[in-house]
N, CA, C and O of each residue as an XYZ file, in Angstrom:
276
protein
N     -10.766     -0.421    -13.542
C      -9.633      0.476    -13.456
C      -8.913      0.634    -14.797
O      -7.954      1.397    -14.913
N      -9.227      0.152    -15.462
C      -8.264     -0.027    -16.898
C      -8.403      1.199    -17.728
O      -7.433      1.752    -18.246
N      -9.730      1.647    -17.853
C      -9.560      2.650    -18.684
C      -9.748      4.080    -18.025
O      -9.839      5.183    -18.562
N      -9.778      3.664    -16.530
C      -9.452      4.982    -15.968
C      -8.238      5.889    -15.887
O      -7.143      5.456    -16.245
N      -8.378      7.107    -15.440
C      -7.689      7.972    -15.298
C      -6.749      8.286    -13.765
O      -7.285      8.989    -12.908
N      -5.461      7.761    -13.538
C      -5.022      7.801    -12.293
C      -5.030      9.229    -11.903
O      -4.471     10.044    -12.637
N      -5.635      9.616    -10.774
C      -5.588     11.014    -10.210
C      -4.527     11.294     -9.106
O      -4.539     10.464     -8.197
N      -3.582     12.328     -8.996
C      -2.641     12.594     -7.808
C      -3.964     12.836     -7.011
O      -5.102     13.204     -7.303
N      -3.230     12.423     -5.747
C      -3.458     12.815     -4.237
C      -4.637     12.038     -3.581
O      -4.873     12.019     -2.373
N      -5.578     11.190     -4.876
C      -6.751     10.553     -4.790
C      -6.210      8.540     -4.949
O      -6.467      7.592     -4.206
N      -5.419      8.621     -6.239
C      -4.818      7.210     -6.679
C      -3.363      7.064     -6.367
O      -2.679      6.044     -6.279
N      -2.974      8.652     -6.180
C      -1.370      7.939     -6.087
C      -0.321      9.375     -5.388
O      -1.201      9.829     -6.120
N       0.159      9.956     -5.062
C       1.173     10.565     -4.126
C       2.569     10.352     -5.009
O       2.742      9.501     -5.881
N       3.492     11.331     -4.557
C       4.622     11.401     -4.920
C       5.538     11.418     -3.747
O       5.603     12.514     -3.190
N       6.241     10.490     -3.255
C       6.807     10.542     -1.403
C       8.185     11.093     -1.382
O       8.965     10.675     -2.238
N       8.647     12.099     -0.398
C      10.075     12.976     -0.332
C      10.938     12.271     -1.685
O      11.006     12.727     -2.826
N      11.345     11.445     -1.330
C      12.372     11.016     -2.598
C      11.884     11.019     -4.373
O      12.602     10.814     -5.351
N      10.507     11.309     -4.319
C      10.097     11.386     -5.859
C       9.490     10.023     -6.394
O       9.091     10.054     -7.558
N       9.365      8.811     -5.689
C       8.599      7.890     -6.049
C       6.970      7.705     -6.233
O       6.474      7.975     -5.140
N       6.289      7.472     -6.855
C       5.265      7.599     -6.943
C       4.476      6.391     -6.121
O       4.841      5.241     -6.367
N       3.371      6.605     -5.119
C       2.651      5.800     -3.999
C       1.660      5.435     -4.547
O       0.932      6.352     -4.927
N       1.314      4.396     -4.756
C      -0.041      4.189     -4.976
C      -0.960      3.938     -2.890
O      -0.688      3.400     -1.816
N      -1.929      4.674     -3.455
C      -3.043      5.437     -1.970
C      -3.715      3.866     -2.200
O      -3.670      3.133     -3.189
N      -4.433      3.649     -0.699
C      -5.213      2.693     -0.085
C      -6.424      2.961     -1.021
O      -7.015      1.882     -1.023
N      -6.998      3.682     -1.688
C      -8.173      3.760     -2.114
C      -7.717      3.125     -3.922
O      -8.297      2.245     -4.559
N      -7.074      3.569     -4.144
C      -6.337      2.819     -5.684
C      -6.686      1.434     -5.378
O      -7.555      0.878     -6.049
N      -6.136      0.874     -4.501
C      -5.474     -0.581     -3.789
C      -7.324     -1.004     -3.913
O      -7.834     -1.653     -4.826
N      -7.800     -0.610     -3.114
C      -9.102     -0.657     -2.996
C     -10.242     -0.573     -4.533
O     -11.149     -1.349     -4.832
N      -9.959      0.143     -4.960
C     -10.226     -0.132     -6.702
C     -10.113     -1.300     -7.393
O     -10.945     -1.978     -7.997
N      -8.650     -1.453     -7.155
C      -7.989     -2.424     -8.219
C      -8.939     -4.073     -7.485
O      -9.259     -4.987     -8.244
N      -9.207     -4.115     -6.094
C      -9.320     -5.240     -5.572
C      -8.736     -6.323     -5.284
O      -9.392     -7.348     -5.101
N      -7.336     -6.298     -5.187
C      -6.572     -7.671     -5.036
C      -5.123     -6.728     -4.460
O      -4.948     -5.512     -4.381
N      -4.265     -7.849     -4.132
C      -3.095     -7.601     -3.497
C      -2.424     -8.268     -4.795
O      -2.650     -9.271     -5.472
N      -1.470     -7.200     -4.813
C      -0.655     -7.308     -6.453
C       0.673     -8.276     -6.112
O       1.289     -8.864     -7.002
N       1.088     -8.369     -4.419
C       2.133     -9.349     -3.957
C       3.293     -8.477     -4.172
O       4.322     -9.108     -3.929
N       3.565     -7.048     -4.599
C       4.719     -6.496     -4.227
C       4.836     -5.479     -3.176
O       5.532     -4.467     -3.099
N       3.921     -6.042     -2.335
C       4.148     -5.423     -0.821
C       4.356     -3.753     -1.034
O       5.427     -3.176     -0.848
N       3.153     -3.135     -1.446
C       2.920     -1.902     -1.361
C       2.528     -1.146     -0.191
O       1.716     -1.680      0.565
N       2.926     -0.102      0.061
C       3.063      0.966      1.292
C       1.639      1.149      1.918
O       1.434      1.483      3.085
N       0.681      0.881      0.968
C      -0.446      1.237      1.565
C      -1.886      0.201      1.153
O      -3.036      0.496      0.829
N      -1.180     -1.113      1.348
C      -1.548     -1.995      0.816
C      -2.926     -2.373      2.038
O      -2.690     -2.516      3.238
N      -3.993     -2.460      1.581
C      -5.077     -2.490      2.441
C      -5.828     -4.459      2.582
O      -6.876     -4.909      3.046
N      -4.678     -5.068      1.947
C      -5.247     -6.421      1.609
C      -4.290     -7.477      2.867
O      -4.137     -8.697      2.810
N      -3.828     -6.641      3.802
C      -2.527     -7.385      4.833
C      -1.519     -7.700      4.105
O      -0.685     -8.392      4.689
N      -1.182     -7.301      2.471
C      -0.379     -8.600      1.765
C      -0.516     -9.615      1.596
O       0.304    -10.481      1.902
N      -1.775     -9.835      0.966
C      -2.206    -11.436      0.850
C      -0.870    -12.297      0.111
O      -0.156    -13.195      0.557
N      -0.888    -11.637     -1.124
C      -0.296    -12.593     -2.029
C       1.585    -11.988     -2.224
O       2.304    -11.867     -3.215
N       1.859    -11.675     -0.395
C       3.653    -11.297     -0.777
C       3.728    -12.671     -0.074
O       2.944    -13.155      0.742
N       5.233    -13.342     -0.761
C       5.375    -14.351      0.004
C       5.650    -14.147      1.443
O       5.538    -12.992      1.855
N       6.012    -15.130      2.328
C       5.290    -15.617      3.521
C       6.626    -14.675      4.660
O       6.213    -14.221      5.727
N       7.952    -14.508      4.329
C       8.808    -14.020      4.759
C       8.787    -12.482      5.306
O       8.864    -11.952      6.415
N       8.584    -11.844      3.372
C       8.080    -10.621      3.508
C       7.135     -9.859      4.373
O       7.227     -8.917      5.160
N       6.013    -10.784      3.834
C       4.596    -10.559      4.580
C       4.806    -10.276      6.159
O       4.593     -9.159      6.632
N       5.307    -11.539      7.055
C       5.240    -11.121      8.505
C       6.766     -9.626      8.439
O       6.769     -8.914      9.443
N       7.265     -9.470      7.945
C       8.233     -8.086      8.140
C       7.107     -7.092      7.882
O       6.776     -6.335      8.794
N       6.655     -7.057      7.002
C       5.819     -5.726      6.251
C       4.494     -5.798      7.336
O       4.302     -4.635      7.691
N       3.738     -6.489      7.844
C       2.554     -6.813      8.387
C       3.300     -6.122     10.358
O       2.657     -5.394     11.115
N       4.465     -6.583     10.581
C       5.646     -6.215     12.001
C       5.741     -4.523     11.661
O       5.604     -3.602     12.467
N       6.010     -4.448     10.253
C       6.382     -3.164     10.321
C       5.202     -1.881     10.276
O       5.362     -0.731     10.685
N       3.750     -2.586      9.525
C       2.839     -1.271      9.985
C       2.188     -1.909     11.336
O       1.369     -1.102     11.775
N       2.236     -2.627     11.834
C       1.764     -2.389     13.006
C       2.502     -1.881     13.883
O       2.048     -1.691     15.011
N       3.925     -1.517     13.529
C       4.814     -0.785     14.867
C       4.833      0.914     14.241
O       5.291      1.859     14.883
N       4.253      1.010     12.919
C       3.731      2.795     12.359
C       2.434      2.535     12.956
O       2.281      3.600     13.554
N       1.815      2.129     13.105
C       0.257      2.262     13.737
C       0.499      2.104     15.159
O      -0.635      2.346     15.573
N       1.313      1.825     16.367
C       1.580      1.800     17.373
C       1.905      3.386     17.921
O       1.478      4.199     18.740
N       3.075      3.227     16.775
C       3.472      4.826     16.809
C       2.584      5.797     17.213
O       2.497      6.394     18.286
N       1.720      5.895     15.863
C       1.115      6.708     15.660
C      -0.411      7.082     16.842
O      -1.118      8.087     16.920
N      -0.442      5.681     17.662
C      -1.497      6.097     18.604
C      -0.904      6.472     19.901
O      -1.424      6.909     20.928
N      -0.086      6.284     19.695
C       0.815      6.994     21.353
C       1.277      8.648     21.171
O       1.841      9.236     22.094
């Protein structure tokens, strides 16, 4: 990933407020969980500490609940 080129809409999104997302497939590139509990973090949050982790891990499984009902 280092000397690549980040692409919108492929590596990274811009969300209503103007922050920039890094996408599940970036996450998936890079290979590791960076531990700052990213939005589309495909690693469960391995490496956020242990607090965070079960909030963030509570909170997409109640957007993925959502989203199948």
């Amino acid at each position: 990933m280092k000397n690549e080129e980040f692409k919108e809409g492929i590596d990274f999104y811009f969300d209503e407020s103007g922050l920039m997302v890094l996408t599940k497939d970036f996450h998936l590139k890079r290979g590791f969980c960076c531990g700052n509990g990213c939005r589309h973090c495909p690693f469960d949050y391995k490496n956020v500490s242990e607090n965070r982790r079960k909030e963030l891990l509570l909170k997409s499984k109640k957007a993925t609940d959502i989203k199948i009902k």
